[in-house]
Residue, then its C-alpha position, 0 to 999 in steps of 0.5 A: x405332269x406326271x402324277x406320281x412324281x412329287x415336285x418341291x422348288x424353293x419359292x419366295x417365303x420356303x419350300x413349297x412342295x406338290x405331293x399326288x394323292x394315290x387315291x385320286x388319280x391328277x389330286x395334289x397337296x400343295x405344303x408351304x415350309x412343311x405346313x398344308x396350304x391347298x389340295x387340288x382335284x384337276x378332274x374334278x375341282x369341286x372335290x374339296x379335301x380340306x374341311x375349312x375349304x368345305x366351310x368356305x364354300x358353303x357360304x360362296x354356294x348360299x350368296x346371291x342367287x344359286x350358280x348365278x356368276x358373281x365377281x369375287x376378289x381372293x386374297x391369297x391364292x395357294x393352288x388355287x382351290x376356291x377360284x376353281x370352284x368357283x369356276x366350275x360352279x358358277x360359270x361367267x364368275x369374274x374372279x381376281x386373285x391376289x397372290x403375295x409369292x411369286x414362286x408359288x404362282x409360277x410353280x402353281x401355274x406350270x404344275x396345276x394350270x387353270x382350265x381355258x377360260x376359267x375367268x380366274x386373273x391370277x396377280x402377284x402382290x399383298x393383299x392389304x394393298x390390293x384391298x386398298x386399291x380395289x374399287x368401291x362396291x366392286x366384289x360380291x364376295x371378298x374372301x381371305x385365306x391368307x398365311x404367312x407360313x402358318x399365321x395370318x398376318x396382322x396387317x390383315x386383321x385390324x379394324x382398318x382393314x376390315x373398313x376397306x372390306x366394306x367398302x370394296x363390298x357390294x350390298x348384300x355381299x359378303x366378307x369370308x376369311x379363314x381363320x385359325x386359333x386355340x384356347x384361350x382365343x385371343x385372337x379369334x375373339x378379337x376378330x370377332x369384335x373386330x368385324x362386328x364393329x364394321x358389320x352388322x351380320x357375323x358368324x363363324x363356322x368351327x367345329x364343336x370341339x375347337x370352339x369348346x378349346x379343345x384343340x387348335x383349328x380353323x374357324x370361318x368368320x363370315x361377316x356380311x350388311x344384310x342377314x346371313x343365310x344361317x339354317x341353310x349354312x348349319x345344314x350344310x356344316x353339320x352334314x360334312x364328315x367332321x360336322x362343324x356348327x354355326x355361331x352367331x348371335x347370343x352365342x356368339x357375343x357370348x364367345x367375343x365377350x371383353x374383347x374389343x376391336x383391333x385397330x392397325x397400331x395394336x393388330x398381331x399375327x395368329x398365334x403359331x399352331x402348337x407342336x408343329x402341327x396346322x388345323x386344317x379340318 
């Protein structure tokens, strides 16, 4: 692939456009309808451009034992990102990848082709129903970065759902999803609600501003049956170059207070991101 030729192609739900960084030199950014999904380093896949990604991975970097191999099931798949760090931190990872565009797979797969024996099974299909079907305490770690152009969508935000993670979960393993909202956040505190309901450890790692309201962003909910690592994840978060804090406990009950579960019949999608614009920091 040429790297200085940006690629656009019609895929299942719009346009997916591949456009190179010119400051890294095999870097792309990976849109969906106008909108950032994924950014990919094929020489170095642990370069992580997207601060949300950054998030995602200090939770994947603090489970289980240190670049210990950990099977991991991703619900949406983008350009692949995660599972390539995943790859190349912990070699020996079983990683499964659930991908709802069929264009998109191929367009990543002829473009951004995963290395050799990457361990990565890339298959086409909805997450709800991949989650539904996937054995009982078969993942380490579950993790959800699903948009549907730039909302996730309510069928993957309801109490049963949340349900169907914990049993797809091993114990100790944790459930990762990235999440976006703005004030008055509605539906981040009702995830909130939601995933506490099912789990009896949660956080959320957002930067300061977000959470005051400020702007509409990412927050990375982390749900999990055993303690979270959390001073390890407030050292890590706070060092990025947007430095983000952790939530949990008082603070964040705090934050959900007077929300209350949402179950399948009364789920909806994340509200739109305003002016056009996607949190992606």
């Amino acid at each position: 692939m040429d790297a200085s030729i940006p690629v656009s192609r019609d895929v299942d739900w719009g346009t997916a456009k591949l456009m190179p960084d010119v400051d890294r030199q095999r870097a792309w950014l990976l849109t969906v309808n106008g909108a950032p999904q994924s950014y990919v380093d094929l020489d170095d896949p642990t370069h992580l451009e997207f601060e949300y990604a950054r998030r995602l991975a200090h939770v994947l970097d603090t489970t289980g034992e240190p670049g210990a191999p950990l099977d991991l099931l991703h619900l949406g798949g983008g350009a692949l990102t995660l599972p390539r760090y995943v790859a190349a931190t912990r070699p020996g990872s079983r990683q499964r990848v659930v991908e709802a565009d069929r264009g998109l797979i191929a367009l990543v797969a002829e473009h951004l082709p995963l290395p050799e024996g990457s361990g990565v099974e890339v298959t086409a299909g909805d997450a709800r129903a991949a989650l539904e079907a996937a054995p009982d305490d078969s993942a380490d770690v579950i993790v959800a970065d699903v948009f549907g152009g730039s909302r996730v969508p309510a069928h993957l935000t309801s109490l049963e759902y949340a349900r169907t993670a914990a049993r797809v979960l091993r114990p100790g393993g944790r459930y990762v999803a990235n999440l976006a909202d703005g004030a008055p956040f509605d539906f981040l505190r009702g995830q909130v609600a939601t995933y506490a309901a099912v789990f009896p450890h949660l956080c959320l790692i957002a930067e300061g501003p977000m959470l005051r309201g400020r702007r509409f962003g990412n927050a990375v909910l982390v749900a999990a049956d055993t303690e979270l690592p959390l001073a390890v994840l407030a050292r890590r978060a706070a060092a990025d170059a947007f430095p983000a804090r952790v939530e949990d406990g008082p603070g964040l009950a705090r934050f959900a207070a007077g929300a209350v579960p949402v179950g399948d019949a009364d789920a909806v999608a994340s509200p739109e991101p305003p002016g056009g614009s996607f949190g992606i920091g």
